[in-house]
NUZA-822230 format. One record per residue (C-alpha): residue number from 1; residue in three letters; z, x, y. Coordinates in steps of 0.001 Angstrom, whole numbers, plus 500000, padded with zeros to 6 digits. Each point is the difference from the previous one (the first is absolute). Last residue first. Example, Ala and Ser with C-alpha at 12.3 -4.5 7.8 and 13.67 -1.06 7.14 Angstrom:
NUZA-822230
seq:2, type:SER, Z:507140, X:513670, Y:498940;
seq:1, type:ALA, Z:500660, X:498630, Y:496560;
This chain:
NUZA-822230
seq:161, type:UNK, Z:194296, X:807953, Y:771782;
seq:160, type:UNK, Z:496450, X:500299, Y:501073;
seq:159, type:UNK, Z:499281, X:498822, Y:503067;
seq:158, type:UNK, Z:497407, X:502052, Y:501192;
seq:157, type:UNK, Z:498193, X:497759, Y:501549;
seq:156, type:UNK, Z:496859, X:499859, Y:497429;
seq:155, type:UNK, Z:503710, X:500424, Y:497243;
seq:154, type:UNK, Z:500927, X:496384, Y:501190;
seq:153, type:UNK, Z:503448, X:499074, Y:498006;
seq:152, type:UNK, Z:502238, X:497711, Y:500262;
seq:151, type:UNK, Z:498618, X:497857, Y:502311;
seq:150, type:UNK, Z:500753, X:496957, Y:502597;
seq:149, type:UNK, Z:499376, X:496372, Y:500438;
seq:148, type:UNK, Z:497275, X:498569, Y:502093;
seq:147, type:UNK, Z:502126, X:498143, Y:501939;
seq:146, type:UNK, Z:501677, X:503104, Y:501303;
seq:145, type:UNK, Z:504153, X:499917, Y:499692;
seq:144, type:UNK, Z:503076, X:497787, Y:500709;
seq:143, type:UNK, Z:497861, X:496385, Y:499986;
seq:142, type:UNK, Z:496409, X:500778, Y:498756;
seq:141, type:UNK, Z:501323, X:502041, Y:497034;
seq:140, type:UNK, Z:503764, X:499866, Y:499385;
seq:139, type:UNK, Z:499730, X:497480, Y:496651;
seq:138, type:UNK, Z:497611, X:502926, Y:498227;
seq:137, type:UNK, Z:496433, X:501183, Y:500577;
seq:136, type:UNK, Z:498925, X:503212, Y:498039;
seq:135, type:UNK, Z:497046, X:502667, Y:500298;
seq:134, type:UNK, Z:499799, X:502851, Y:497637;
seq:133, type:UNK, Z:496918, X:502341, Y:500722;
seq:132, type:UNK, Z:498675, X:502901, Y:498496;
seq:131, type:UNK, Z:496601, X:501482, Y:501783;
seq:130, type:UNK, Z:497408, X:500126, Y:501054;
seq:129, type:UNK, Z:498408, X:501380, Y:503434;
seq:128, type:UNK, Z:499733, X:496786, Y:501973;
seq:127, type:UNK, Z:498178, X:497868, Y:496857;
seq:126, type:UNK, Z:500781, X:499053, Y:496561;
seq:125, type:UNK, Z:503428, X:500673, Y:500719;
seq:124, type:UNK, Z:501531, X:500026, Y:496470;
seq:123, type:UNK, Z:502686, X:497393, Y:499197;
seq:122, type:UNK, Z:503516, X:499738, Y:498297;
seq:121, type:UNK, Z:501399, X:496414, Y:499096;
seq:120, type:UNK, Z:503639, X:499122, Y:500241;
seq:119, type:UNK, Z:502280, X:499553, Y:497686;
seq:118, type:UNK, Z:503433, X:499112, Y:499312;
seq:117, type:UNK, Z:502672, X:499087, Y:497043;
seq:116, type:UNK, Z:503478, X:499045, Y:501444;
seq:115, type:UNK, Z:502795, X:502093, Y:498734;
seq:114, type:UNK, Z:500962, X:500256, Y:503336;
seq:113, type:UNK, Z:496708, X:501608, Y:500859;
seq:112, type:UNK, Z:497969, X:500836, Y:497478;
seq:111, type:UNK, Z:496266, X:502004, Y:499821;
seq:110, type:UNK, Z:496829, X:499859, Y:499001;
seq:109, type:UNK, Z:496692, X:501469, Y:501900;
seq:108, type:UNK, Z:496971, X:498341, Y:499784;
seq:107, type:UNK, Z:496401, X:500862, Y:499146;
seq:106, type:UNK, Z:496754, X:501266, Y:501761;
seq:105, type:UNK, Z:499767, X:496760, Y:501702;
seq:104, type:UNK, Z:496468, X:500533, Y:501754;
seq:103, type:UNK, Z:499502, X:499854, Y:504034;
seq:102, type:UNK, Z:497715, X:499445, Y:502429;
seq:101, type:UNK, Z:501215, X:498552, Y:503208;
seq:100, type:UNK, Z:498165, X:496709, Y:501402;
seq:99, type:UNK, Z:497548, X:500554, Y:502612;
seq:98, type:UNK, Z:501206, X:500014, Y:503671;
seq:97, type:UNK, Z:502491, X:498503, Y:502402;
seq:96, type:UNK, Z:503876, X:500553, Y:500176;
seq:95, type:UNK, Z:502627, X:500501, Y:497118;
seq:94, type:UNK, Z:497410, X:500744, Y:497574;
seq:93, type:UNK, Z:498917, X:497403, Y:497171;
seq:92, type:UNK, Z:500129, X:501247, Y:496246;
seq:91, type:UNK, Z:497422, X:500010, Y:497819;
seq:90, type:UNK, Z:500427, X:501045, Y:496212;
seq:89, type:UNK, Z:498343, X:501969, Y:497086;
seq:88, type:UNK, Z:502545, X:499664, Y:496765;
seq:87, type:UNK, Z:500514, X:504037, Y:498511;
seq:86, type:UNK, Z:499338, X:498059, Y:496446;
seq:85, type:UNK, Z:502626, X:501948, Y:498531;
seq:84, type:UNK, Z:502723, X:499857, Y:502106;
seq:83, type:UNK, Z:502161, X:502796, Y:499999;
seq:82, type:UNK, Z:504013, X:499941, Y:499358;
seq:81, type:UNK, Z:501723, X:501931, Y:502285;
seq:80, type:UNK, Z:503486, X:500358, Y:499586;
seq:79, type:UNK, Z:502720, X:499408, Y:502641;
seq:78, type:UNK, Z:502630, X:501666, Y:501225;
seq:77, type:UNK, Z:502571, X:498150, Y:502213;
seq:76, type:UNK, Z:501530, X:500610, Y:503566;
seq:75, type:UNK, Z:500353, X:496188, Y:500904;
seq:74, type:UNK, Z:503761, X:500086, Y:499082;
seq:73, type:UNK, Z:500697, X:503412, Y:502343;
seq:72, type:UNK, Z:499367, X:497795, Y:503237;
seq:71, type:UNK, Z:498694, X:501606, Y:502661;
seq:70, type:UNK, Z:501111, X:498002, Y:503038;
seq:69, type:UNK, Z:497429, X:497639, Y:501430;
seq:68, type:UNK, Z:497911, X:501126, Y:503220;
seq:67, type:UNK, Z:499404, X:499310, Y:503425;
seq:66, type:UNK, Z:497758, X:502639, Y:501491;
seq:65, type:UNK, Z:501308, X:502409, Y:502566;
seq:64, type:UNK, Z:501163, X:500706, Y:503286;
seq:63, type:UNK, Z:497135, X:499248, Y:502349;
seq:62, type:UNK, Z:500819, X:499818, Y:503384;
seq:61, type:UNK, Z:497491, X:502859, Y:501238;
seq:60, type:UNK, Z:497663, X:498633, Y:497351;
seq:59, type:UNK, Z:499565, X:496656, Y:501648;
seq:58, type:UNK, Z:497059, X:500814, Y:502659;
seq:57, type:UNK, Z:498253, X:501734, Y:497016;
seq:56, type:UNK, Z:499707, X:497088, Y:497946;
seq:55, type:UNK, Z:501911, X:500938, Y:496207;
seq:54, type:UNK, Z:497153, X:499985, Y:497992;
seq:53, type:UNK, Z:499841, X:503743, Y:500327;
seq:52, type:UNK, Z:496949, X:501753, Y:500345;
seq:51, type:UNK, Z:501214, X:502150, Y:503057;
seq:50, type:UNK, Z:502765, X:500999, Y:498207;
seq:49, type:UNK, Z:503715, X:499837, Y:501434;
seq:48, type:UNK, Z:501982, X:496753, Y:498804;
seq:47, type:UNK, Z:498488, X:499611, Y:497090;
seq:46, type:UNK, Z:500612, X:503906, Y:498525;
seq:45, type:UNK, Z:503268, X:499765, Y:501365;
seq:44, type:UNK, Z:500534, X:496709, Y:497836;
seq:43, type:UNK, Z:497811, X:501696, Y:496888;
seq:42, type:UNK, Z:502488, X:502986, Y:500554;
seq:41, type:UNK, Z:503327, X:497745, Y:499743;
seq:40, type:UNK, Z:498899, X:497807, Y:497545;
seq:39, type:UNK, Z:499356, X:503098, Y:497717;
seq:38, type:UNK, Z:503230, X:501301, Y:500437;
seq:37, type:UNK, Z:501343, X:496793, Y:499651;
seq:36, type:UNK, Z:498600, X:499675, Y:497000;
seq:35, type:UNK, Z:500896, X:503340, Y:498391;
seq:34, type:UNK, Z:503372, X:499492, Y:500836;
seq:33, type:UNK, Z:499999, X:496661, Y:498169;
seq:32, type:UNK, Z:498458, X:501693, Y:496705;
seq:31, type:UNK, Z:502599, X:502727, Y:499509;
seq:30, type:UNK, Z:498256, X:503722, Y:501105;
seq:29, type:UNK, Z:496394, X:501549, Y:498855;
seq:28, type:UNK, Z:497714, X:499475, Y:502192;
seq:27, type:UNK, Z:496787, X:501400, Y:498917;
seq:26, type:UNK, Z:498444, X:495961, Y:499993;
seq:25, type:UNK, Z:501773, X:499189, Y:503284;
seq:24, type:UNK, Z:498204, X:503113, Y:501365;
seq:23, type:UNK, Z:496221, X:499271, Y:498522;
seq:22, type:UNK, Z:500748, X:496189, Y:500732;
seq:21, type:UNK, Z:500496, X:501477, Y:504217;
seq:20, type:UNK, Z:497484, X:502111, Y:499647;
seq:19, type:UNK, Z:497281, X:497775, Y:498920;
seq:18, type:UNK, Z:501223, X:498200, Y:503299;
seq:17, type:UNK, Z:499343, X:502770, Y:502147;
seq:16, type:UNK, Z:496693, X:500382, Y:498517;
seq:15, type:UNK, Z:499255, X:496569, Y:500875;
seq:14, type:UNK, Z:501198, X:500113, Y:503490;
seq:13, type:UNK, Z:497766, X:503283, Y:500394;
seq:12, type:UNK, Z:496894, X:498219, Y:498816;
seq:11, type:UNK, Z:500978, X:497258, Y:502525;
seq:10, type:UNK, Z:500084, X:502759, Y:502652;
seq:9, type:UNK, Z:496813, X:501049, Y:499392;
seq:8, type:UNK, Z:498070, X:497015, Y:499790;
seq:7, type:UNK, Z:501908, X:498794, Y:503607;
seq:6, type:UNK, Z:499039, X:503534, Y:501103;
seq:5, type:UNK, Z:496173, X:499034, Y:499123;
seq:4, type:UNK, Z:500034, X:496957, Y:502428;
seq:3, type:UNK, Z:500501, X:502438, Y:503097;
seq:2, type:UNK, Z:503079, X:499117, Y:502282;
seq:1, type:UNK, Z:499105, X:498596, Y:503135;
């Protein structure tokens, strides 16, 4: 039996490892598309070997990778930050059970894509170390990606492109 405190450690390790990972991409200096699937293909060998991966151990001998969508240069924008003045207090509900997630809209961040105007709202973690945080849903969530939608940016993991 494996004691319960090498499960602690080895998630601490996962996270690390995945600090790393945005740390790297985020130092990387080549074309966009090569950076992704350099990325992709450490966070895949990174999945398919920890401990603490969500991939179930008796499949990571098969795995080969997640499924992804090619990086496409259109949705590489920049975007200004425009803050919100009131720093709005908000609840969101987690993914599984528990209290409601703490959060305030700290602002929004602008952009265009196509010509299109777009924005989506930027959060601090109010909770789970703090934090920056830019969640999004679009037409692929629930169907060709998580439910839940996805992020841009979550600086309490480390993802901060």
């Amino acid at each position: 039996m494996t004691h319960p405190t090498s499960a602690h450690l080895a998630l601490a390790d996962w996270r690390r490892r995945v600090a790393e990972l945005y740390a790297t991409l985020r130092a990387d200096q080549r074309p966009g598309p090569m950076r992704a699937i350099a990325f992709r293909t450490a966070r895949d060998r990174l999945f398919g070997s920890h401990p603490s991966s969500a991939i179930p151990e008796a499949e990571r001998r098969d795995f080969r990778g997640l499924a992804y969508f090619r990086p496409d240069p259109a949705f590489s924008v920049r975007a200004r930050f425009e803050p919100d003045p009131d720093a709005t207090p908000l609840e969101v509900p987690r993914s599984g059970e528990g209290p409601q997630i703490p959060l305030a809209r700290i602002g929004w961040v602008r952009f265009a894509v196509d010509g299109t105007p777009c924005s989506l709202s930027v959060f601090w973690l109010n909770e789970y170390s703090g934090g920056i945080f830019i969640p999004f849903r679009d037409a692929t969530s629930g169907k060709e990606t998580y439910g839940g939608g996805r992020y841009l940016w979550d600086s309490a993991k480390g993802a901060d492109l």
